[in-house]
N, C-alpha and C positions, 0 to 999 in steps of 0.2 A: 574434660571439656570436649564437645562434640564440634564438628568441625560443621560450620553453616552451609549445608544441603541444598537451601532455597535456591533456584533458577536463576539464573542474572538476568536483569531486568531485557524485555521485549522492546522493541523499539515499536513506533506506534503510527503505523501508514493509514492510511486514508486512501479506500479506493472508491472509482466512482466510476462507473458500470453498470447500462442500461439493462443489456442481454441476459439473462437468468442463466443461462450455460458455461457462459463465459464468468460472468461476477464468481459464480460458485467455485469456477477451476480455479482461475486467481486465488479465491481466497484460500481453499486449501495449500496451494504452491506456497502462499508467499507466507504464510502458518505454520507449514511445514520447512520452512527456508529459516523462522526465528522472529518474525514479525507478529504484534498485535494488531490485530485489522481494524478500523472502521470502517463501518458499514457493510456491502456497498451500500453508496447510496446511488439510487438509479435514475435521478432530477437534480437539478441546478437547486431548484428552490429548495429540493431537501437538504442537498450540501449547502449552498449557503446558512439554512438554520443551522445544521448542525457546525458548520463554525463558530455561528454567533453566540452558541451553548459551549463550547469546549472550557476546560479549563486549564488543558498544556495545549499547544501548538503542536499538530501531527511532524514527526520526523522527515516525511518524506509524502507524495500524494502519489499515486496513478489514477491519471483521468483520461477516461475516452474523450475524444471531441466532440462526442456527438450522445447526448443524455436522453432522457424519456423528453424530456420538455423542448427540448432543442438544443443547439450549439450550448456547448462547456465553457464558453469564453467568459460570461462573468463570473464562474466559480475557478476557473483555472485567474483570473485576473486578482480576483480576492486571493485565493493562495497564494500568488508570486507577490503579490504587496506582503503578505507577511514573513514572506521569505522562507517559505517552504520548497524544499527540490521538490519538481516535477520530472514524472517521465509520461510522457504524453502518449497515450494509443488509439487507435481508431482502425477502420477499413482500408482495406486499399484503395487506393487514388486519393485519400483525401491527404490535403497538406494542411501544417498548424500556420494561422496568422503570423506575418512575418516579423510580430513582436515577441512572438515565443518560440521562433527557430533557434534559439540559442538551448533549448530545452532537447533531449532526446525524447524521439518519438519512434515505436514501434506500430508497422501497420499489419493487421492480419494477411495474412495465416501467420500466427506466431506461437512458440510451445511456451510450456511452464519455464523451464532453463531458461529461456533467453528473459524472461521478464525478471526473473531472479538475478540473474545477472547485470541488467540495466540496472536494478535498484542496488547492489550491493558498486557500482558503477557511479551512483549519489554518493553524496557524504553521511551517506546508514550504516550503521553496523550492523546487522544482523547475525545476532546469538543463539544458537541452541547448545544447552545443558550438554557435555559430554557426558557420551554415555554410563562412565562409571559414576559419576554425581545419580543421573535420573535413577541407574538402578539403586543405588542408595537411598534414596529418596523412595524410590515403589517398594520396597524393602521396609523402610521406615513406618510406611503406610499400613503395610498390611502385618505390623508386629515381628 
């Protein structure tokens, strides 16, 4: 019997991310940290669609306050109804509404680490394969 190889399951964030520089580093980071990404998506209205399509509940969001369309606050509002952790980011000077100061928020200038950190900081687990599993597995792969 061979011993099951397969990755342990990714945990599945939601991020939401106007800036094409920023959305990109994110997702790498937190990809690279063990996380399956949604999106970004870079508008309210496109996160709210893609709520209304999901069919698991994201483990955890990161959402800017501040979206293509304007303020995050009814997509951040639909999140915490469903009881999703947030970790809130945006620019400097800005502050989250004082119904979701109980949420952590990072303001730029911020790196990769500290976001990964916030989020493992939620109640997320984020997994990546040890190493001697994935080379087993790229092994497997290639005969």
């Amino acid at each position: 019997m061979f011993p099951d190889v397969s990755p342990p399951a990714r945990p599945l964030l939601l991020l939401a991310e106007a800036e094409p520089f920023r959305a990109d580093y994110l997702r790498h980071a937190l990809h690279d940290a063990g996380a399956q990404l949604l999106g970004p998506v870079r508008a309210v209205a496109e996160g709210l669609a893609l709520l209304a399509n999901l069919r698991e509940r994201p483990a955890a969001a990161i959402v800017n306050l501040r979206l293509g369309d304007g303020t995050a606050l009814p997509l951040l509002d639909s999140l915490d109804a469903l009881g999703v952790p947030l970790l809130l980011i945006g620019e400097a000077g800005m502050t989250p509404p004082p119904r979701l100061a109980a949420h952590p928020c990072l303001l730029a200038p911020f790196a990769s680490y500290q976001i990964v950190a916030a989020v493992l900081a939620l109640p997320v687990t984020l997994t990546q394969p040890p190493l001697a599993t994935a080379a087993v597995a790229e092994g497997a792969r290639h005969g």
